[in-house]
C-alpha positions in Angstrom: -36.0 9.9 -20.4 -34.7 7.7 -17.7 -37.1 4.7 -17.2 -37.6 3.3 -13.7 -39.0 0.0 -12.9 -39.8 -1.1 -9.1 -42.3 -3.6 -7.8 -43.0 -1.0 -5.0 -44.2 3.0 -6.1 -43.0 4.7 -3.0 -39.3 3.3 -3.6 -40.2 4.5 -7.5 -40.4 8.0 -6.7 -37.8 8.3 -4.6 -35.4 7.0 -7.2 -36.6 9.3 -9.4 -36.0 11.8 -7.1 -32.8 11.0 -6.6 -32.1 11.1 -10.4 -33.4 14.3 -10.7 -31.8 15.4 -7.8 -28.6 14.3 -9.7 -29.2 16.0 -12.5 -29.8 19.3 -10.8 -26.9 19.2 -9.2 -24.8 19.2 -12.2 -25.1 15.3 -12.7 -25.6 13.6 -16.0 -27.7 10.8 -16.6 -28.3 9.0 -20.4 -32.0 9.1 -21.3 -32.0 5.4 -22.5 -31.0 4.3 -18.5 -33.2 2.3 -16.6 -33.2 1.5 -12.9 -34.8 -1.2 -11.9 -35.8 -2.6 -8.5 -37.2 -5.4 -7.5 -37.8 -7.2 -4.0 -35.1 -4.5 -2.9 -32.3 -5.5 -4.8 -31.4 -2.4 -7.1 -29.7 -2.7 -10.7 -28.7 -0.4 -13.6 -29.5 -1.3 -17.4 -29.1 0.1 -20.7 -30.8 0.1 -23.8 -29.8 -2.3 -26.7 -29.1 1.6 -28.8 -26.3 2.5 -26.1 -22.5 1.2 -27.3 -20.8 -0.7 -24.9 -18.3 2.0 -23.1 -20.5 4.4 -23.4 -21.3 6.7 -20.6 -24.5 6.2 -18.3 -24.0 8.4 -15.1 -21.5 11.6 -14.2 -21.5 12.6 -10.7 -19.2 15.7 -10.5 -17.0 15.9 -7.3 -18.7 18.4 -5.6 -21.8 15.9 -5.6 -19.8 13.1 -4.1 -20.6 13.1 -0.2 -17.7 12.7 2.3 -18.9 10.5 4.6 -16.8 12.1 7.4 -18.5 15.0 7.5 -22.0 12.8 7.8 -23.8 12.4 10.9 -24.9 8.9 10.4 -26.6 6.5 12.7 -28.1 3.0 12.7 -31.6 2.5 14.6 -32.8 -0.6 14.1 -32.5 -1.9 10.3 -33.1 1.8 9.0 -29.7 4.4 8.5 -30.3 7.7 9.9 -29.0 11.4 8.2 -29.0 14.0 10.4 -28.2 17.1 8.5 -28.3 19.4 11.3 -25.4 17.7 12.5 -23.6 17.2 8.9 -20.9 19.5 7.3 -22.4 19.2 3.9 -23.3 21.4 1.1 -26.7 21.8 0.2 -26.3 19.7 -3.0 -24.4 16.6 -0.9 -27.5 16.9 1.7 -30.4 16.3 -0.5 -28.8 13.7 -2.4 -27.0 11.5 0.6 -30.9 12.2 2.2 -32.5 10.6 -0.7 -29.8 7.9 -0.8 -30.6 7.1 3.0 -34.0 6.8 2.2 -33.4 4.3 -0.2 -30.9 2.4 1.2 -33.9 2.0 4.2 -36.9 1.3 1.8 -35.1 -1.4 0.0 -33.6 -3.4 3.1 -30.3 -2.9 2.6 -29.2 -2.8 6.5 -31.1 -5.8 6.9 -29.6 -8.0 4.0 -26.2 -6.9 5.7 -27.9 -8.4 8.7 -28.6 -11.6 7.4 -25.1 -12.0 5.0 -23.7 -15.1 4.6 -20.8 -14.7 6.0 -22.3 -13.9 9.6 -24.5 -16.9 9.6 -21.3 -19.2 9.0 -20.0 -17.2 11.8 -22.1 -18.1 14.3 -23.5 -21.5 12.7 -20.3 -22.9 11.5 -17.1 -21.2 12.7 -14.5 -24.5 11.6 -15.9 -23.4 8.3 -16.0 -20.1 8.4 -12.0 -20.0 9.3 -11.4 -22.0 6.8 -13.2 -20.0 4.3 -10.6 -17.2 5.4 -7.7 -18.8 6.1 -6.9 -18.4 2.2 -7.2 -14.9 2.9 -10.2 -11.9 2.0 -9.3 -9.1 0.1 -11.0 -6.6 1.6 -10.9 -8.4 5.3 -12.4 -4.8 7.1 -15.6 -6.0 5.6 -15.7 -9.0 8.1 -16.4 -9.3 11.8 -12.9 -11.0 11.9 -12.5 -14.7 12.9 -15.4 -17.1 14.5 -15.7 -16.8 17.9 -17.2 -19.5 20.7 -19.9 -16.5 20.8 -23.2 -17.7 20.1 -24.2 -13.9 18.8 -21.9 -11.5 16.7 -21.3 -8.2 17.7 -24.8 -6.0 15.8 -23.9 -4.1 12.7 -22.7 -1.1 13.0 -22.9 2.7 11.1 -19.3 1.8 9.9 -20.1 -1.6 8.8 -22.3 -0.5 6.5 -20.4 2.1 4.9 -17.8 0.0 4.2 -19.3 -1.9 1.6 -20.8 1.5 0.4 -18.0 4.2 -0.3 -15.7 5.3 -2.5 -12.3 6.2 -1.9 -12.0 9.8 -3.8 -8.9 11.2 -4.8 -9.6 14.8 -4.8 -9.4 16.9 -7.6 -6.9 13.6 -9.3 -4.9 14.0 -6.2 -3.8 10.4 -4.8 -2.6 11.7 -2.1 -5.6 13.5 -0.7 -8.1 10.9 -0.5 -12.1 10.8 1.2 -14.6 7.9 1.6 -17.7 9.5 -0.6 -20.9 7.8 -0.9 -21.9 7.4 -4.9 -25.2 8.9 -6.3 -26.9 6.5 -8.5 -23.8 4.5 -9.4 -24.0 2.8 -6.0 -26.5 0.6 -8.0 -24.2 -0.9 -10.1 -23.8 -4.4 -9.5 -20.2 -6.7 -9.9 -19.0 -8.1 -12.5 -15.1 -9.1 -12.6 -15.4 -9.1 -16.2 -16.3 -5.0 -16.5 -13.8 -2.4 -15.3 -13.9 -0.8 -11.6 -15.0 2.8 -11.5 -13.7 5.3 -13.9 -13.0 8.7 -13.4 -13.5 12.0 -16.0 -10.7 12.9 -17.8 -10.3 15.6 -15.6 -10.2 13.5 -12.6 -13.3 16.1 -11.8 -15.8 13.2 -12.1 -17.1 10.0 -11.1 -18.1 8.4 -14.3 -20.0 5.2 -15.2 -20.0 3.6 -18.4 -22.5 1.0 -20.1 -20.7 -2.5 -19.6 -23.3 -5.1 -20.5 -21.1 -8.2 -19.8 -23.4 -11.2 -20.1 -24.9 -12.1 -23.1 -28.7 -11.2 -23.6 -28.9 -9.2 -20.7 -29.2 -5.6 -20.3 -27.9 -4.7 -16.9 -24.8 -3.1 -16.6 -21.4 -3.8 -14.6 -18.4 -2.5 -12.3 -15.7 -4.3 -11.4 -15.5 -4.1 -7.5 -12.5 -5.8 -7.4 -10.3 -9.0 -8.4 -12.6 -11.2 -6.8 -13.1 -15.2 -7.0 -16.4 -16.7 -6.6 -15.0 -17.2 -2.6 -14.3 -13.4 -1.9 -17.6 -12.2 -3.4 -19.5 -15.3 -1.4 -17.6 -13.9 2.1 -17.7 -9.9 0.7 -21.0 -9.5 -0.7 -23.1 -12.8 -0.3 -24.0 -14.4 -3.3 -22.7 -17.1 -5.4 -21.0 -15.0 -9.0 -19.5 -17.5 -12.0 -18.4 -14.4 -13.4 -14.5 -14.6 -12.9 -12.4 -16.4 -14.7 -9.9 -16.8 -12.3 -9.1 -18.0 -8.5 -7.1 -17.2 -6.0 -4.5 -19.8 -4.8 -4.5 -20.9 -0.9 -1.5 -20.4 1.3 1.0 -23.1 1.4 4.8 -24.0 1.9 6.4 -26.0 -0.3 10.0 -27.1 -0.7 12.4 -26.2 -3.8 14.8 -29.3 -4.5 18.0 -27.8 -2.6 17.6 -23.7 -2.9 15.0 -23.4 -0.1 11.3 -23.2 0.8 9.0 -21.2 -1.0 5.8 -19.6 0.8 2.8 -18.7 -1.2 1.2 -16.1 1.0 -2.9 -15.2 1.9 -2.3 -11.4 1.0 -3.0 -9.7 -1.8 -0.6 -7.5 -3.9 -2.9 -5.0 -5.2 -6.0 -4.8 -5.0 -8.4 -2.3 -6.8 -12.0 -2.6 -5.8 -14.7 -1.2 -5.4 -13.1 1.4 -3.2 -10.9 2.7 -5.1 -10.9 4.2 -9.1 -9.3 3.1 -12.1 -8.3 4.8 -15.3 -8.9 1.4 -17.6 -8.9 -2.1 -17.5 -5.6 -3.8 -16.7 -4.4 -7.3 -15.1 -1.8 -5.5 -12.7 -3.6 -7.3 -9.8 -2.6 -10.6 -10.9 1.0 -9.5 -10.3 2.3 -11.0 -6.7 4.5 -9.4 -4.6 7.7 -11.2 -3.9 10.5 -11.2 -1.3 13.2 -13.0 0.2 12.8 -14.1 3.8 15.7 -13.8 6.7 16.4 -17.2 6.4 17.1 -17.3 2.9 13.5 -18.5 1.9 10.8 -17.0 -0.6 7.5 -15.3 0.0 5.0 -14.6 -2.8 1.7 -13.0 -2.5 -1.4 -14.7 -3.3 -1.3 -16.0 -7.4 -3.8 -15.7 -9.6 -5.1 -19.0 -11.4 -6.4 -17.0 -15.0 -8.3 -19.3 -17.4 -9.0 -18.8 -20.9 -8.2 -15.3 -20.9 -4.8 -15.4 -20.2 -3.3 -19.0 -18.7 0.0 -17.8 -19.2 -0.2 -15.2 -16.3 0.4 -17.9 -13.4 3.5 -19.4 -15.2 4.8 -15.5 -15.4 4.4 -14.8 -12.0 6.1 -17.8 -10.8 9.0 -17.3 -13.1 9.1 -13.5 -12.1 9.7 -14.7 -8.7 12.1 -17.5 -9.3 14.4 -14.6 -11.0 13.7 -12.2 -7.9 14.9 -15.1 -6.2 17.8 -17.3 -7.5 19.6 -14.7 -10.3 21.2 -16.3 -13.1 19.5 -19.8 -13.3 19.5 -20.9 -16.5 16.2 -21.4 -18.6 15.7 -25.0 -18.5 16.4 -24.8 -14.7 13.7 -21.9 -14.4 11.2 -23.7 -16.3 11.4 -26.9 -14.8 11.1 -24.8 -11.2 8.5 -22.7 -12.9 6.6 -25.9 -13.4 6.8 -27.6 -10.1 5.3 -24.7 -8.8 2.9 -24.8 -10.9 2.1 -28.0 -10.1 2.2 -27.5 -6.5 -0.1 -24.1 -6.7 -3.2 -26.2 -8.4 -2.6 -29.5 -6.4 -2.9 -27.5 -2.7 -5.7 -25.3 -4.6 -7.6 -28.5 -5.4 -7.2 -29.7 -1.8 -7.5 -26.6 0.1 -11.7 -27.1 -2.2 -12.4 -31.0 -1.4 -11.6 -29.9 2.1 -13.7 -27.3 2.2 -16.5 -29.5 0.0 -16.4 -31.7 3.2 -17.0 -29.2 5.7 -19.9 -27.7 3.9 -21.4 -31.2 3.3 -21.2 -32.2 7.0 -23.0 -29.0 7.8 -27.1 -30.4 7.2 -30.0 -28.4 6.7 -28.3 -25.0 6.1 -28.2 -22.6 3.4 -25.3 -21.1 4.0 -23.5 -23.8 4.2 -25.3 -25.2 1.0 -24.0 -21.8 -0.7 -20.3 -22.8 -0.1 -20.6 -26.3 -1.7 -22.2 -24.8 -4.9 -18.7 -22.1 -4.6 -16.5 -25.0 -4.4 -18.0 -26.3 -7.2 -17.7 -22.8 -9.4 -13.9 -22.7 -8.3 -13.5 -26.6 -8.7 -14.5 -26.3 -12.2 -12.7 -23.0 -13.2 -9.4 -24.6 -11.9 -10.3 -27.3 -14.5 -11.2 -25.3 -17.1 -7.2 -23.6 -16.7 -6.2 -27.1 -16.9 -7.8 -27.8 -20.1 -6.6 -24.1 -21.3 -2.6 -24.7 -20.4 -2.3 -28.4 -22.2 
């Protein structure tokens, strides 16, 4: 039977609710799952007798709510269903109900409230555009640059979601997508070392498996997306050491006598927590490259990998040399390949110590202390690809 732990009863039983709820509605749920709660922040966690892989939660399709056909509204900190005004079936109603109910109990408009990335809005803006000048993967999730506002604009029904939904591809259809809100699974925490969401084989299902990816601990993961310890500090607002990789920062740098080459801010591809996945795969860290007008080359944003695979920078940068200049021989490509290289962790490293200055001239504020002790987890990841390529 599913155990659930909380600090406070009433949030108890409506999680419980909602898992039976689930379950009614044609839902799975392992018996050995338990939810815990505590101080509002929700998690999911497995029993030591449950394989890794194996499955925890299956929310059919016709449980998955479309949030376009919810009436949803934001008074004060608390999100407001109103089913009389929804298009829903019975089954989506009672569960995106109890959902509501417990996104209100346990704070969660509020925490968006109070993110880190709005209070280095307001407090800090220098800092806060250079936080995303290197680029955010999922940039919709911000209010968009600092402003000379003293207030931001107040969250809104759509802000919330955004965080919160799934993009659905109905019946395996990729071409007939809906935002749906996630029963239960929506408690998953990130991870960049699990998978994103899986799907059943028959694409009929929104499946969630038991990835225990830190040792000695019980909880359970989902990939949200390829994200450094940067994009989940500006995304979600806490400081994760979980990926073993970094994004690079946007530069221009100049290639002996063939031309400049750009690294770019964007991202190539970019599954996350919006999105589902049919295994784990490194595609992501493949950039997209072209050639510019003026004869010049733009790549994508490139992915710095550690231990678990240091060879994926060096393969970008020589996939985009070739897209580039045909027919250079190897020793030319590999003494480009390495400049690059070079280059890549040199403006990386800066693009941090700059950013470790900001944040240390900003006194007496949390936020602000949160970005130092990021620079630091990306400071000493880029070392540890250093120590892993030699």
């Amino acid at each position: 039977m599913v155990k659930i732990v909380s600090d406070d009863p009433i949030l108890e039983a409506h999680i419980q609710t909602h898992v039976d709820l689930l379950i009614s509605s044609g839902g799975w749920v392992h018996d050995d799952l338990e939810i815990q709660c505590h101080s509002g922040d929700l998690s999911i966690h497995s029993a030591p007798t449950i394989n890794a892989d194996a499955q925890l939660i299956i929310v059919p399709e016709h449980a998955l709510a479309p949030v376009n056909q919810a009436e949803l509204t934001l008074i004060g900190d608390e999100i407001i269903f109103d089913p009389n005004r929804s298009n829903l079936t019975d089954q989506q109603t009672r569960l995106l109900d109890i959902q509501c109910r417990i996104y209100n109990l346990s704070g969660k408009v509020r925490k968006l409230r109070q993110s880190v990335s709005r209070y280095l809005r307001v407090d800090h803006p220098a800092l806060f555009d250079a936080l995303t000048d290197r680029g955010v993967p999922q940039p919709e999730q911000l209010h968009g640059r600092a402003s000379s506002s003293a207030e931001l604009p107040d969250v809104s029904v759509k802000d919330f979601l955004k965080s919160r939904v799934l993009r659905w591809p109905k019946h395996g259809n990729e071409d007939d997508t809906t935002d749906v809100l996630m029963s239960l699974i929506d408690y998953i925490n990130h991870d960049s070392r699990a998978t994103p969401h899986q799907r059943s084989s028959d694409n009929n299902a929104l499946v969630a498996t038991s990835q225990r990816c830190r040792e000695k601990i019980s909880e359970c993961f989902v990939q949200y997306g390829p994200y450094d310890a940067q994009d989940v500090l500006l995304l979600h607002g806490y400081l994760d050491d979980s990926a073993d990789f970094v994004r690079s920062t946007s530069f221009s740098v100049p290639v002996e006598d063939l031309g400049t080459v750009h690294i770019g801010s964007e991202i190539a591809y970019q599954p996350n927590k919006h999105t589902v996945s049919k295994g784990k795969n490194r595609s992501w860290s493949f950039p997209s490259v072209r050639t510019r007008d003026d004869g010049d080359l733009e790549v994508s944003s490139l992915f710095i990998i550690t231990e678990t695979d240091p060879m994926a920078l060096k393969r970008a940068l020589t996939l985009a040399i070739a897209a580039w200049r045909h027919g250079l021989d190897q020793p030319t490509t590999s003494r480009l390949v390495g400049l690059l290289e070079r280059a890549v962790l040199n403006e990386t490293r800066g693009y941090y110590e700059k950013l470790r200055i900001m944040a240390q001239a900003a006194q007496n504020s949390v936020a602000a202390d949160m970005v130092q002790k990021m620079v630091s987890i990306q400071l000493q990841t880029l070392s540890r690809y250093s120590s892993a390529v030699q």
